[in-house]
C-alpha positions as CSV (number, residue, x, y, z in Angstrom):
1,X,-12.3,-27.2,18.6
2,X,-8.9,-26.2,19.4
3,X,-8.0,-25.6,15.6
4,X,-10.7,-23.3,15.7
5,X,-9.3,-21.3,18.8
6,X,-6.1,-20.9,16.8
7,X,-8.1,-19.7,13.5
8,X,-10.0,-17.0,16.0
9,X,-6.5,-15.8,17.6
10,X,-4.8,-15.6,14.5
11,X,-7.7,-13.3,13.2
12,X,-6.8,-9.3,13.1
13,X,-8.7,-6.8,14.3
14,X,-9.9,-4.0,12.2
15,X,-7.9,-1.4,13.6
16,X,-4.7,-3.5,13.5
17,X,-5.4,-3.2,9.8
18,X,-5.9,-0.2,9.8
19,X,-2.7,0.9,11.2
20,X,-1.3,-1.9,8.2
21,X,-2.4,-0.1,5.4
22,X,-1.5,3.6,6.5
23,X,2.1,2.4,6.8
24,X,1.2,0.5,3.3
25,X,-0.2,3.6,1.8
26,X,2.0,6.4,3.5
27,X,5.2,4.4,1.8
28,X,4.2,4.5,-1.3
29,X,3.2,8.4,-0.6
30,X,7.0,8.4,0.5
31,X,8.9,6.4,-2.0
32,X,6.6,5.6,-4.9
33,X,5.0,8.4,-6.0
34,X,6.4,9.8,-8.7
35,X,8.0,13.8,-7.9
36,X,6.3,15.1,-10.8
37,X,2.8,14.4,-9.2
38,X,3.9,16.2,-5.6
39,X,4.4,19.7,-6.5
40,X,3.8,23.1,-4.8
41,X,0.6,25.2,-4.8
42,X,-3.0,24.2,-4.1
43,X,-3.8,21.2,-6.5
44,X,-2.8,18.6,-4.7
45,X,-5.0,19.2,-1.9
46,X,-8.1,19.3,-4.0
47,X,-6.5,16.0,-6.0
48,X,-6.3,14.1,-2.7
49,X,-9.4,14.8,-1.6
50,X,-11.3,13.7,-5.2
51,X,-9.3,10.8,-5.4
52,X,-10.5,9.7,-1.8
53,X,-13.6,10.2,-2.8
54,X,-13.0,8.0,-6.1
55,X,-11.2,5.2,-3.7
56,X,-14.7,4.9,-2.2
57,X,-16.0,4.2,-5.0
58,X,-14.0,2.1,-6.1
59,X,-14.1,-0.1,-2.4
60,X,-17.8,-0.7,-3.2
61,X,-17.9,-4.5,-4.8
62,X,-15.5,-5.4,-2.3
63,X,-17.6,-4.2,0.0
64,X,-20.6,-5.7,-0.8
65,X,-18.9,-9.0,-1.2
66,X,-18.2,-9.4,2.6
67,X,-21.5,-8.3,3.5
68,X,-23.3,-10.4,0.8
69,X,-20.9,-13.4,1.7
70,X,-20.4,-13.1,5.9
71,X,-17.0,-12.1,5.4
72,X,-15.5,-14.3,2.8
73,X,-13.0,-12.8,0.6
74,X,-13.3,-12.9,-3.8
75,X,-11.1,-15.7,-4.1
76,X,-12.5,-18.0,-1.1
77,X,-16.1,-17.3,-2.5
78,X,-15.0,-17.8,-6.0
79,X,-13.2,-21.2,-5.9
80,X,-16.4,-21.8,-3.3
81,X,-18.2,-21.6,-7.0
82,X,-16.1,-23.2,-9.3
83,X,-12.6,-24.2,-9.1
84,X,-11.6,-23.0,-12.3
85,X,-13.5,-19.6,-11.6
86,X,-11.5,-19.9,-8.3
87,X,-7.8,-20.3,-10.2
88,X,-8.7,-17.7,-12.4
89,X,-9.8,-15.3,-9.9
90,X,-6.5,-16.1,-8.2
91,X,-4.3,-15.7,-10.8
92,X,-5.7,-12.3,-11.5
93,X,-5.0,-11.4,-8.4
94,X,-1.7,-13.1,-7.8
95,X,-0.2,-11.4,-10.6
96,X,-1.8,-8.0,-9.6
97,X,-0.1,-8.5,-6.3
98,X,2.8,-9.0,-7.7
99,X,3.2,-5.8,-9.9
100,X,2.5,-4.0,-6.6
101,X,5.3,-6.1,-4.9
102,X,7.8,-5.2,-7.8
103,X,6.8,-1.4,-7.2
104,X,7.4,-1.4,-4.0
105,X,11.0,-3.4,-3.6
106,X,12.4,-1.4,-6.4
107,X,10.8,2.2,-4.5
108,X,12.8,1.0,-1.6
109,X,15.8,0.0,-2.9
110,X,15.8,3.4,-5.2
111,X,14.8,5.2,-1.8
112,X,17.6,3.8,-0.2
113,X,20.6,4.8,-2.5
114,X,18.8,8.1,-3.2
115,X,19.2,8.9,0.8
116,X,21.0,7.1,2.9
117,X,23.5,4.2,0.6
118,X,24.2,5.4,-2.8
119,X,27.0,3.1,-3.0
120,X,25.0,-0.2,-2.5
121,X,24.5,-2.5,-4.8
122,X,21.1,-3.1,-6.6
123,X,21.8,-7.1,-6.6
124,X,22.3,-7.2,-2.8
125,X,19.6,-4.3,-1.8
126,X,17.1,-6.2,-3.4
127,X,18.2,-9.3,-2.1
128,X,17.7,-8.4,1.3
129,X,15.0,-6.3,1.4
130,X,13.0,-9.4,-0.5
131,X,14.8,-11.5,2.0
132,X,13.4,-9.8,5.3
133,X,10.0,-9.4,3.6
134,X,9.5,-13.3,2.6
135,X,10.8,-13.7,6.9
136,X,8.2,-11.4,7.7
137,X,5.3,-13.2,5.3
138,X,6.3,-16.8,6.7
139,X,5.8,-15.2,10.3
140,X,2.3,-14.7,9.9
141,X,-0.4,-11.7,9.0
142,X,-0.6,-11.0,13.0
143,X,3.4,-10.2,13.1
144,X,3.1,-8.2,9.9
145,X,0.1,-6.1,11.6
146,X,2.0,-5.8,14.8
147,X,5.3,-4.8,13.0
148,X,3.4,-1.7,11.7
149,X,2.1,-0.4,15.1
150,X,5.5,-0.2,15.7
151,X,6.5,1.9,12.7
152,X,3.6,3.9,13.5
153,X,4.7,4.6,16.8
154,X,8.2,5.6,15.2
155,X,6.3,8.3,12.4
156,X,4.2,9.9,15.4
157,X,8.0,10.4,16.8
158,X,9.1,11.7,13.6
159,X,6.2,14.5,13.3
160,X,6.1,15.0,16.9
161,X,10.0,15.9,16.5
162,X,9.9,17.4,13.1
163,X,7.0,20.1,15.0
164,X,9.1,20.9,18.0
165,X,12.4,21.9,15.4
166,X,10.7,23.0,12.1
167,X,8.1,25.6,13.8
168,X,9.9,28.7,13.2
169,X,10.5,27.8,9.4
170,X,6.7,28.1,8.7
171,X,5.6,30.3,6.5
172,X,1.8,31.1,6.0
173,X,2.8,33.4,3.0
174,X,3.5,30.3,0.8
175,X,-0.4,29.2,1.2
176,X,-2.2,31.1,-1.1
177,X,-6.5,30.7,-1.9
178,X,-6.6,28.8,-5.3
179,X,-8.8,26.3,-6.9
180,X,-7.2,24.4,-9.6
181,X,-4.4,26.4,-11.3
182,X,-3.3,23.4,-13.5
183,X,-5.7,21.2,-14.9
184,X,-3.7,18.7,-16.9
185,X,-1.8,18.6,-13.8
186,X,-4.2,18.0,-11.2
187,X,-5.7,15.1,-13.4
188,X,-2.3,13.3,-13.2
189,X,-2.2,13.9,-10.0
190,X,-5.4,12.7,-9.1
191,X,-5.0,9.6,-11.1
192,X,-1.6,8.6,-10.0
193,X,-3.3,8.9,-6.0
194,X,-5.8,6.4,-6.9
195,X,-3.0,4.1,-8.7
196,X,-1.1,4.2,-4.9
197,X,-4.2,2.6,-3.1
198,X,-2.9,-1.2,-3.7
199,X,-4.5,-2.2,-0.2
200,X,-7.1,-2.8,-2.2
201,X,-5.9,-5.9,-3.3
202,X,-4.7,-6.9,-0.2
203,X,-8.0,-6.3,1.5
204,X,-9.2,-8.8,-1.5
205,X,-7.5,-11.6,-0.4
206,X,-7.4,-11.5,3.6
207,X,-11.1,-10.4,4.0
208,X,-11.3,-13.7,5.7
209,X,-8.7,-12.8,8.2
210,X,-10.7,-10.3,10.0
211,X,-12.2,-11.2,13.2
212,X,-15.4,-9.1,12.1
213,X,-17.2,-6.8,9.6
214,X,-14.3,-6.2,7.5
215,X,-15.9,-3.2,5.9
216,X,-15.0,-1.3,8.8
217,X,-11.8,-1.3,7.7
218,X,-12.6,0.6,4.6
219,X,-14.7,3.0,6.7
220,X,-11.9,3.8,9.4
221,X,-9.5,3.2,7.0
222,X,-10.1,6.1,4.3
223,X,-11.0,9.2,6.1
224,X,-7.7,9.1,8.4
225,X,-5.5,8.2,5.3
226,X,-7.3,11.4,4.5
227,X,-6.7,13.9,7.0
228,X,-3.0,12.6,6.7
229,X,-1.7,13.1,3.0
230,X,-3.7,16.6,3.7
231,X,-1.4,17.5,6.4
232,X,1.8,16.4,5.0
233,X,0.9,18.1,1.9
234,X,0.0,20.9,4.2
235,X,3.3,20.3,5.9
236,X,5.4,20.4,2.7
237,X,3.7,23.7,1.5
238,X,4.2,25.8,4.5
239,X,8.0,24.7,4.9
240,X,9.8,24.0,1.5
241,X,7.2,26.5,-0.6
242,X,8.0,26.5,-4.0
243,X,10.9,24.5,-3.2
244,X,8.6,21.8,-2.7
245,X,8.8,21.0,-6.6
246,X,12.2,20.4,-7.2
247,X,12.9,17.6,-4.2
248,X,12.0,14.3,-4.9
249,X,11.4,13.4,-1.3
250,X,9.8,16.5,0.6
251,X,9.6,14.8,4.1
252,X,13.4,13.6,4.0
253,X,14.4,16.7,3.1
254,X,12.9,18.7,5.8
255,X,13.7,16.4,8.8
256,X,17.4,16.8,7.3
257,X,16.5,20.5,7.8
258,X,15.5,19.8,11.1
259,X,18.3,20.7,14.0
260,X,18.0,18.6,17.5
261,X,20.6,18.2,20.0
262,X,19.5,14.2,20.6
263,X,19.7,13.4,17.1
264,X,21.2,16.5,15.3
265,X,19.5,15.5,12.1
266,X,15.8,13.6,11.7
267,X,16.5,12.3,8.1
268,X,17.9,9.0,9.4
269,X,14.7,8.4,11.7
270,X,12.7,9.0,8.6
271,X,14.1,6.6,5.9
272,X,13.9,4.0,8.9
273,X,10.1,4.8,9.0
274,X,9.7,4.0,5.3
275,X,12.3,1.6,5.3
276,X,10.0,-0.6,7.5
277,X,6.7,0.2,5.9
278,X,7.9,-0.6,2.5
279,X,9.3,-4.0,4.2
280,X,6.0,-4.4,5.8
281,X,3.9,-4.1,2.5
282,X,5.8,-6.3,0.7
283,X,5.4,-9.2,3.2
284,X,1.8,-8.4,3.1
285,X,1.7,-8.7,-0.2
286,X,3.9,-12.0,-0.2
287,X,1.7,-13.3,2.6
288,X,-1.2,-12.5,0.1
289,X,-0.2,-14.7,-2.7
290,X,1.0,-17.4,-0.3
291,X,-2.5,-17.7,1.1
292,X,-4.2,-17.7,-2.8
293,X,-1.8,-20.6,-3.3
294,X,-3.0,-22.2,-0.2
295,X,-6.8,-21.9,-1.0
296,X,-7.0,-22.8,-5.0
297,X,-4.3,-25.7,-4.2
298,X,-5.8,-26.6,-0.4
299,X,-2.9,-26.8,1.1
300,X,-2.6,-25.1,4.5
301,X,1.4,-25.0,4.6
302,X,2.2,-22.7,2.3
303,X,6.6,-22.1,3.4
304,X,7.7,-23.4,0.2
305,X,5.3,-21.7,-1.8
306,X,6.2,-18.1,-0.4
307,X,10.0,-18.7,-0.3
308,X,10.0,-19.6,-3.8
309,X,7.8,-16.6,-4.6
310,X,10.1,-14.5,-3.0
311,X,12.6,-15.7,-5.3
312,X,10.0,-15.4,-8.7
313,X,10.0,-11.5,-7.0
314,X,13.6,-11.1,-6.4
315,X,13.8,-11.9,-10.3
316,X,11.1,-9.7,-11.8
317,X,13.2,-7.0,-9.2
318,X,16.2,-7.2,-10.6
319,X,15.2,-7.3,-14.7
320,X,13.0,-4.2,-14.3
321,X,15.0,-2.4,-11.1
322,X,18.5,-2.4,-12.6
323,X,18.0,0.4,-15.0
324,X,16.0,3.4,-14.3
325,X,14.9,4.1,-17.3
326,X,13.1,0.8,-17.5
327,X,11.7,0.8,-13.8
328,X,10.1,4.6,-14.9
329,X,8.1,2.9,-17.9
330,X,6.8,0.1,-15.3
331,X,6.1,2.9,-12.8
332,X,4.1,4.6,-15.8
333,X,2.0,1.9,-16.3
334,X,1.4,1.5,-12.9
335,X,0.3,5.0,-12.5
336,X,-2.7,4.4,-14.9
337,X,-3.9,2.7,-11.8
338,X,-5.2,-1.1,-14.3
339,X,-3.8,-3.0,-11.3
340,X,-6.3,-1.5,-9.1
341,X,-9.1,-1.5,-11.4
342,X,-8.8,-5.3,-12.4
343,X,-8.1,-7.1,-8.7
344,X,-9.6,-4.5,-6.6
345,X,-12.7,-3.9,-9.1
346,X,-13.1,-6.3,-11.8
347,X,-12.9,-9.2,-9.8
348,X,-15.4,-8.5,-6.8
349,X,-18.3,-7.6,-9.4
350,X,-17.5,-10.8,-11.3
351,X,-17.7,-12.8,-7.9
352,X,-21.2,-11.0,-6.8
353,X,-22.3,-11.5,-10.5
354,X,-21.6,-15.2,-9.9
355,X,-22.8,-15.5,-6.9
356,X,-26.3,-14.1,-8.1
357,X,-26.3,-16.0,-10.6
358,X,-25.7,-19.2,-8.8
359,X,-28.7,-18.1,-6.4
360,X,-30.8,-17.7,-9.4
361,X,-30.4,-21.0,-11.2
362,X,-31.0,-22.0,-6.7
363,X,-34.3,-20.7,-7.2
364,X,-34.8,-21.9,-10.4
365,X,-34.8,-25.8,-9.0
């Protein structure tokens, strides 16, 4: 009974997960996304919104397995099944995970020498950002969550303060009324959007986790995400103009146009913000593959597990983070948005096919 008390406090609520995955999402918006897909005019806006709508979509099987199973995530209703159905599952997922993981460490650390350190060194930047990430997964899913209110608080700060200085730097002149000026354009745009949404695979694995009706999450989730890359779009438009295209990091660059008397400059308060959500999704993810270790092997404790997958991470980091060159032909890859499509898609219509089909052969006897 009291283990049970522990399980139920442990759970997150769906707006704590909420909060999780904007900082998730709105980091990779910040530091992943490639420059070439966050350029000026009115393409974007319509890219966003279509590959919301696809994002949807593509949440569907997921869906429908928490409803169809109470709750239960892919992997927990998959080695439910079979345990080598189970181990697959969680391999496919694991290593999905992990290409996110990669992403994300080596967005950072990129980030961080673009802006604020361009003298640090790639061996120790990716040593402690993995480091602080693999602390944050053995703390638990409930720190993680609260450690993003936090950084959400902080990026209210940021646009609240970036309002109150940037105001008279607007210009309406640079939003013009257009469609779709660049086809090929908007495509790649559109597709490397959907590639960013890697809370899918999260949501995959920690289904379990949420005290209740975990679609929710997908349903608050979405729409805000939303409203948000729309306004900082917006945001980027009316301030840098066509400007906009030649920065590789539009928000930086305007709080370091901003002028305050508390702070002077807002870029520092701004790679902090992204600092910490990049740090937060990569303990998610660690936390992730720490608990698919703990449900195909059984084992609750899963410490040593997630420190030495912190180290596989810190490894795959620094073969395909210490040239650029190398880390663009990952991110390529990455853009095609596979990852997304095979543990965020794939798998949840292989578990409700199983699942039916174990209820069939049920009915059958």
């Amino acid at each position: 009974m009291a283990q049970k008390g522990r399980e139920a406090m442990s759970r997150i609520s769906n707006r704590q997960l909420v909060i999780t995955f904007l900082a998730c999402r709105l980091s990779a918006e910040m530091m992943t996304l490639s420059a070439e897909t966050v350029l000026y005019g009115p393409d974007r806006f319509a890219a966003i919104f279509l590959a919301k709508i696809i994002a949807a979509l593509l949440y569907i099987p997921l869906i429908l397995v928490t409803l169809r199973f109470k709750g239960d995530s892919p992997i927990t209703c998959a080695f439910r099944r079979n345990k080598v159905f189970g181990a697959a599952v969680g391999v496919i997922l694991a290593v999905t995970l992990t290409a996110a993981a990669v992403q994300t460490v080596i967005s950072i650390e990129h980030y961080i020498t673009d802006t604020l350190l361009n003298n640090i060194l790639t061996i120790s930047g990716i040593a402690v950002l993995v480091a602080v990430s693999v602390y944050g997964a053995l703390k638990g899913l409930s720190a993680v969550t609260r450690s993003s209110v936090f950084a959400a608080a902080v990026f209210g700060l940021l646009i609240f303060l970036i309002g109150v200085t940037m105001w008279d730097k607007v210009n309406p002149d640079f939003i013009y009324p257009a469609f779709i000026e660049d086809g090929r354009y908007f495509v790649k745009c559109t597709l490397s959007e959907i590639s960013m949404n890697s809370e899918i695979l999260i949501f995959a694995v920690i289904t379990d986790e949420i005290r209740s009706k975990p679609h929710k999450t997908v349903l608050y989730y979405l729409p805000l995400l939303l409203v948000i890359l729309e306004f900082l779009n917006l945001l980027y438009n009316l301030i840098l103009g066509p400007y906009m295209s030649k920065v590789e990091y539009p928000l930086y660059i305007i709080a370091a146009l901003s002028d305050i008397v508390i702070f002077r400059r807002l870029d520092g308060i701004d790679a902090i913000v992204w600092l910490m959500c990049g740090i937060i999704k990569t303990a998610l993810i660690i936390y992730c593959v720490g608990r698919i270790y703990s449900v195909c092997s059984k084992r609750p404790d899963t410490k040593k597990a997630v420190v030495v997958y912190g180290a596989f991470i810190f490894m795959l980091c620094m073969v395909l983070g210490s040239d650029r060159t190398v880390y663009e032909h990952f991110r390529s890859v990455m853009s095609g948005g596979i990852h997304i499509l095979l543990g965020g898609v794939a798998v949840p219509l292989t578990v409700l096919v199983a699942g039916r089909k174990k209820q069939s052969e049920g009915e059958k006897k």
